[in-house]
C-alpha positions in Angstrom: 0.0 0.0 0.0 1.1 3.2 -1.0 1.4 6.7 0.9 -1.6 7.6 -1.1 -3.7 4.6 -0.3 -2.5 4.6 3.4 -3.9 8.3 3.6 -7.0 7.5 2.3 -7.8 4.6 4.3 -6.2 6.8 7.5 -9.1 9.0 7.0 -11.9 6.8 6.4 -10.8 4.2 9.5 -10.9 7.9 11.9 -14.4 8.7 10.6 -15.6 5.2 11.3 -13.6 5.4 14.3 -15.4 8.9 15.6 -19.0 7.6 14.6 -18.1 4.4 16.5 -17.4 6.5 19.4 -20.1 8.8 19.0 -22.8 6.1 19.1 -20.9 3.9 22.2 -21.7 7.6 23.9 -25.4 7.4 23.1 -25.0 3.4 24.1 -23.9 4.5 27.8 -26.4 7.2 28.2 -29.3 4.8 27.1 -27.6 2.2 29.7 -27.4 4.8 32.2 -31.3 5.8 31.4 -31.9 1.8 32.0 -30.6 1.8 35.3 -27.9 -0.8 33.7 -30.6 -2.9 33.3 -30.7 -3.5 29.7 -28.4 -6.7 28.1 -29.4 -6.0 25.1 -27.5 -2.3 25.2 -24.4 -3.8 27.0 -24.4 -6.6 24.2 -24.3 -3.8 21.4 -21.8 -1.4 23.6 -19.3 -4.6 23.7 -19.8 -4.8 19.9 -18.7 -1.3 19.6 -15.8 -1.8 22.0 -14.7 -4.6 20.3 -15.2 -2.7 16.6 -13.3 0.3 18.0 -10.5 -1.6 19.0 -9.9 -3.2 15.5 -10.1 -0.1 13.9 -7.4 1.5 16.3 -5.1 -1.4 15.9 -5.8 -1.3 12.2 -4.4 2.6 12.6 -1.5 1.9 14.5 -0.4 -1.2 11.4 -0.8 1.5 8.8 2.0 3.3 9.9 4.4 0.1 10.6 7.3 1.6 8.3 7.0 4.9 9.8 5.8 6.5 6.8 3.8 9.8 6.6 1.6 8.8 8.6 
């Protein structure tokens, strides 16, 4: 992958990152409104833990070769 291309998916995998975070915010408040009573919410918060961290560690192996980026 190429400067270019590793720039381009840089970008996209921080946008999916910040909507990812931006709905695990509404996940906490709905769990919070729930009284932490709702599995099904702390089922889909785990998901979006789980998704954020592939996308971070898919970040940090863009930049193996300590390009650009």
């Amino acid at each position: 992958m190429d400067d270019d291309e590793k720039g381009k998916r840089f970008l996209e995998l921080i946008d999916e990152q910040n909507n990812i975070q931006w709905s695990t915010i509404a996940k906490i408040s709905a769990l919070i409104n729930s009284n932490w009573n709702s599995t099904d919410i702390q089922n889909e918060l785990e998901a979006l833990v789980e998704k954020h961290s592939k996308i971070t560690k898919e970040l940090n192996s863009l930049d193996k070769n300590n390009s650009i980026l």
